[in-house]
N, C-alpha and C positions, 0 to 999 in steps of 0.2 A: 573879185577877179577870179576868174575860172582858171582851175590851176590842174583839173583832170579829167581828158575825156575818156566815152566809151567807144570803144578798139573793137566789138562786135555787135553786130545786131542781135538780140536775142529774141526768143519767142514770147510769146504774152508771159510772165510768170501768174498771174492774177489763177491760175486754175492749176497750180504744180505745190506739192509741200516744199517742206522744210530741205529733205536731200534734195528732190527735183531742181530747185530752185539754186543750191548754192551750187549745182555741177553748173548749172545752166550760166554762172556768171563766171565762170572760174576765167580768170583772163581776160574780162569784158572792160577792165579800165586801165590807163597809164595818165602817171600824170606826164605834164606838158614838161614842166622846167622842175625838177629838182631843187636846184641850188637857191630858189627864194621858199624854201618851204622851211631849211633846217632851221630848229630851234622859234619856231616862229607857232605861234597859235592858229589852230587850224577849224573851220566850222563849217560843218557839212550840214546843208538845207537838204531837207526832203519830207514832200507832202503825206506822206502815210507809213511810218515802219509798221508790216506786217507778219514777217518774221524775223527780220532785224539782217536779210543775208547780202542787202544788197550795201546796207549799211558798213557792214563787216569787209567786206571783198572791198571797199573805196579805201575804208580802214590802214588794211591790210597792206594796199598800194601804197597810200600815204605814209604810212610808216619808216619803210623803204628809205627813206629821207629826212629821219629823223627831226620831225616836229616835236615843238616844247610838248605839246596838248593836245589832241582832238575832240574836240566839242560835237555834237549832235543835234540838232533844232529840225524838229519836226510838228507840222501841223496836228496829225492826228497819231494814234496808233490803234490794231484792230485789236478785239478781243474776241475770245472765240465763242462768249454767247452771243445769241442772234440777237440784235438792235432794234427795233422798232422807232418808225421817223416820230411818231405820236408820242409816244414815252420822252418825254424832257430831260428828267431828271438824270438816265442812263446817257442822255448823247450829251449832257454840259459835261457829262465826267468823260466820253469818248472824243470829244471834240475839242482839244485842248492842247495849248505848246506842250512838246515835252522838251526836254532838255536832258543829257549827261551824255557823263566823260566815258571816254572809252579807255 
């Protein structure tokens, strides 16, 4: 159940750093209802953390309303050497659940 949306549009982050990106979100989410989140475990889906900021700012909201735990489940995450699709052995280690707690 979707318990947070986002409250602005924002520009592509995909070509902005580390600052760029976390002014860019600053405010971009609220959660819906508060009061089913405290004390309850919380798990945020998201297909690729790249610098971890959009992650953080959902976080952050979520927090707000005192959940037992926030969990983190993501598809992939980027690393800053360049990948090649032909190299195997680099993308089974890139392409992989990650998991943890914030």
């Amino acid at each position: 159940k979707n318990i947070i949306i986002r409250t602005k549009n924002t520009k592509s982050l995909h070509n902005l750093n580390k600052k760029e990106r976390t002014n860019e979100l600053k405010q971009s989410f609220k959660v819906i209802n508060g009061n089913i989140i405290k004390g309850k475990k919380i798990v945020i889906y998201d297909d690729i953390i790249t610098t971890g900021c959009t992650v953080k700012e959902i976080s952050a909201e979520l927090k707000k309303y005192d959940p037992e735990k926030i969990y983190v489940i993501a598809y992939a995450r980027s690393i800053k050497k360049k990948v090649y699709l032909s190299d195997r052995n680099l993308n089974q280690k890139l392409i992989r659940k990650l998991i943890f707690q914030i």
